[in-house]
Kinemage of the C-alpha trace (Angstrom):
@kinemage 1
@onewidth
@group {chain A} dominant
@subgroup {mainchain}
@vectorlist {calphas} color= white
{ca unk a 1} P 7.165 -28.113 -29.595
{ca unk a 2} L 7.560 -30.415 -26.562
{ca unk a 3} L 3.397 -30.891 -25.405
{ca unk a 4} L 4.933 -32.783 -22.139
{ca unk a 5} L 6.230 -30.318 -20.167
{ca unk a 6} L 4.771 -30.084 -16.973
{ca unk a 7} L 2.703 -27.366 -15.980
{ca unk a 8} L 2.390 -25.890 -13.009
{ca unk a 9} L -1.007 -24.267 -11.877
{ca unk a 10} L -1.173 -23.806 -8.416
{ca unk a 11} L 0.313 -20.099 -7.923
{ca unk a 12} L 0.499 -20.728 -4.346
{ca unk a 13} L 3.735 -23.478 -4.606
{ca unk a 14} L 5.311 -20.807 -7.264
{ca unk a 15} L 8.275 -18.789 -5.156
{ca unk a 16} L 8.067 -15.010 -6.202
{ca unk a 17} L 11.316 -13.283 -6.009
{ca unk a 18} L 10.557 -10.682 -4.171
{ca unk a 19} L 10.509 -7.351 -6.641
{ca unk a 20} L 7.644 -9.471 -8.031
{ca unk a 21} L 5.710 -9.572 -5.032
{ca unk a 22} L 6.356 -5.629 -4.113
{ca unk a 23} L 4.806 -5.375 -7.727
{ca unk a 24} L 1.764 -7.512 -6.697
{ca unk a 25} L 1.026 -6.186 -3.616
{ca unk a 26} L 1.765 -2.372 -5.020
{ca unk a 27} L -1.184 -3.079 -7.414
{ca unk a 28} L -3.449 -4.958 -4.779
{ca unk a 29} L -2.743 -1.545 -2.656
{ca unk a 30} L -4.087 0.783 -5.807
{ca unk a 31} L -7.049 -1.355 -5.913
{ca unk a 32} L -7.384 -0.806 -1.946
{ca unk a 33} L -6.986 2.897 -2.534
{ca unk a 34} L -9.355 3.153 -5.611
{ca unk a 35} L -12.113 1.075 -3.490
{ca unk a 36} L -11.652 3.788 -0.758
{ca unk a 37} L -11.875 6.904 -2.800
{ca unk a 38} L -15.693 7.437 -2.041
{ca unk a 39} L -15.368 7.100 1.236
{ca unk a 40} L -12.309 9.467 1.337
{ca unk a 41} L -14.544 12.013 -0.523
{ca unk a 42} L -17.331 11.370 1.589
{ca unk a 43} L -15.156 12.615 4.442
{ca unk a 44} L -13.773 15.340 2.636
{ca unk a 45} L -17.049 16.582 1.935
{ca unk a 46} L -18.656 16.179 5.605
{ca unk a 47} L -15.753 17.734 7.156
{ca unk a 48} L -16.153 20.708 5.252
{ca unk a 49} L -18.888 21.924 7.191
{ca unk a 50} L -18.265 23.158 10.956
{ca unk a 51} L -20.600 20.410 12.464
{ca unk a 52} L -19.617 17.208 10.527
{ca unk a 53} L -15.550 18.492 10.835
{ca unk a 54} L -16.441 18.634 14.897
{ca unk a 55} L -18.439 14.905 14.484
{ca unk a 56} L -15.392 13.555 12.564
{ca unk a 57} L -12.905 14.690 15.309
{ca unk a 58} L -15.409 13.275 18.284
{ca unk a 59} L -15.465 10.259 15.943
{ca unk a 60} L -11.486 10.037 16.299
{ca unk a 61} L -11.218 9.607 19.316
{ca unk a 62} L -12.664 6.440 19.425
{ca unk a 63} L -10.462 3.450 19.578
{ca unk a 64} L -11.949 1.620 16.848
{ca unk a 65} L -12.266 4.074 14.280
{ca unk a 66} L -8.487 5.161 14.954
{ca unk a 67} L -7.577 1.688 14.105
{ca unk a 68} L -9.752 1.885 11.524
{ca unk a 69} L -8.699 4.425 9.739
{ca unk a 70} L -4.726 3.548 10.686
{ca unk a 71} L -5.805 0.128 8.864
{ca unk a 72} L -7.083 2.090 5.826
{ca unk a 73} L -3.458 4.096 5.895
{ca unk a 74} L -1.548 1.011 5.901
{ca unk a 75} L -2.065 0.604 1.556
{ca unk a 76} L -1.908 4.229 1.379
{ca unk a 77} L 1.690 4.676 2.796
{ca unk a 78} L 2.460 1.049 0.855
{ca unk a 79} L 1.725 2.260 -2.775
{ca unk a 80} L 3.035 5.291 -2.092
{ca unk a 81} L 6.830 3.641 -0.990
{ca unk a 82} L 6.246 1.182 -4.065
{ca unk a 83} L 5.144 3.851 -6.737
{ca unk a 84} L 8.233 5.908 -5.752
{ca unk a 85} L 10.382 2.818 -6.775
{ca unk a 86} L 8.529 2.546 -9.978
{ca unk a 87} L 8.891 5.955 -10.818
{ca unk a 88} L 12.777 5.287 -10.345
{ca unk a 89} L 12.847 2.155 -12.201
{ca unk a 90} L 11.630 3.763 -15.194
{ca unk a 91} L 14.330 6.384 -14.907
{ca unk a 92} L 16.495 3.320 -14.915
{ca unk a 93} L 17.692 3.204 -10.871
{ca unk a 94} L 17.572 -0.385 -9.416
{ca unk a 95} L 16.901 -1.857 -12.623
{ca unk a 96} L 19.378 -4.562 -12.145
{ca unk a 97} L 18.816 -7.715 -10.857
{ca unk a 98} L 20.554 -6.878 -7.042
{ca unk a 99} L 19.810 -3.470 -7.316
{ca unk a 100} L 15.675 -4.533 -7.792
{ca unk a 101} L 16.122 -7.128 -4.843
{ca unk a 102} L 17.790 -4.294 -2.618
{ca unk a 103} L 14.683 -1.604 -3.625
{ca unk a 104} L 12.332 -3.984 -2.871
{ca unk a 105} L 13.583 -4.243 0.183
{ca unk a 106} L 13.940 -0.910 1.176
{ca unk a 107} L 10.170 -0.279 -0.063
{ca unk a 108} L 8.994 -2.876 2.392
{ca unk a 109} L 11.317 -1.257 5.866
{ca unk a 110} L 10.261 2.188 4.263
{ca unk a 111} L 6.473 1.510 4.023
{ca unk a 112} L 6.752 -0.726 7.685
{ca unk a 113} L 8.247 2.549 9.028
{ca unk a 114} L 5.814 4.700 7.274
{ca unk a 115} L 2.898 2.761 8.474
{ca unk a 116} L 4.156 3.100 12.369
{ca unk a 117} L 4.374 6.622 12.355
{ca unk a 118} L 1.005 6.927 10.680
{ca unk a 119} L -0.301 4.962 13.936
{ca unk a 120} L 2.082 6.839 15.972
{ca unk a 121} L 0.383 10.326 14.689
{ca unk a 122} L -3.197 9.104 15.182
{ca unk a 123} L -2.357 8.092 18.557
């Protein structure tokens, strides 16, 4: 075994093919979503009653919280693009090497368009 390779530690002068970073980022996005689930519930569970559902609409109509919450859709809509190409990856579509570059593509004009519609529909 060869101890003098060189080694390479500093991730951020690696170049990730790109599958690889929709892989990355689809797991920094389910981290993102399982940090939000309280809040989500929290929500869920004030707008269940007639007041807090009729505080949460005067709420959205505020500019800030609409970009809020259109910032908290942004890894929703992400994962969900991402997870659909993993779930036909292991159903073996696009699991060649130009067929994974061309998905990984498509996941990041899907989830770009998916993310301006979600901004489109709270505005």
């Amino acid at each position: 075994m060869n101890n003098m390779r060189p080694k390479n530690l500093n991730l951020f002068t690696i170049r990730f093919p790109i599958p690889a970073i929709v892989s990355i980022l689809h797991r920094i996005s389910g981290f993102c979503l399982f940090i939000l689930i309280p809040f989500i519930l929290w929500g869920l569970d004030y707008s269940l009653t007639e007041d807090g559902f009729t505080n949460l609409q005067q709420y959205l109509d505020i500019f800030a919280v609409k970009l809020l919450v259109w910032l908290l859709l942004i890894p929703f809509c992400f994962h969900l693009i991402a997870g659909l190409r993993h779930l036909l990856m292991d159903v073996q579509v696009g699991v060649s090497l130009q067929s994974g570059r061309t998905m990984a593509k498509w996941v990041f004009i899907v989830s770009f368009v998916c993310i301006v519609l979600a901004g489109i529909w709270l505005w």
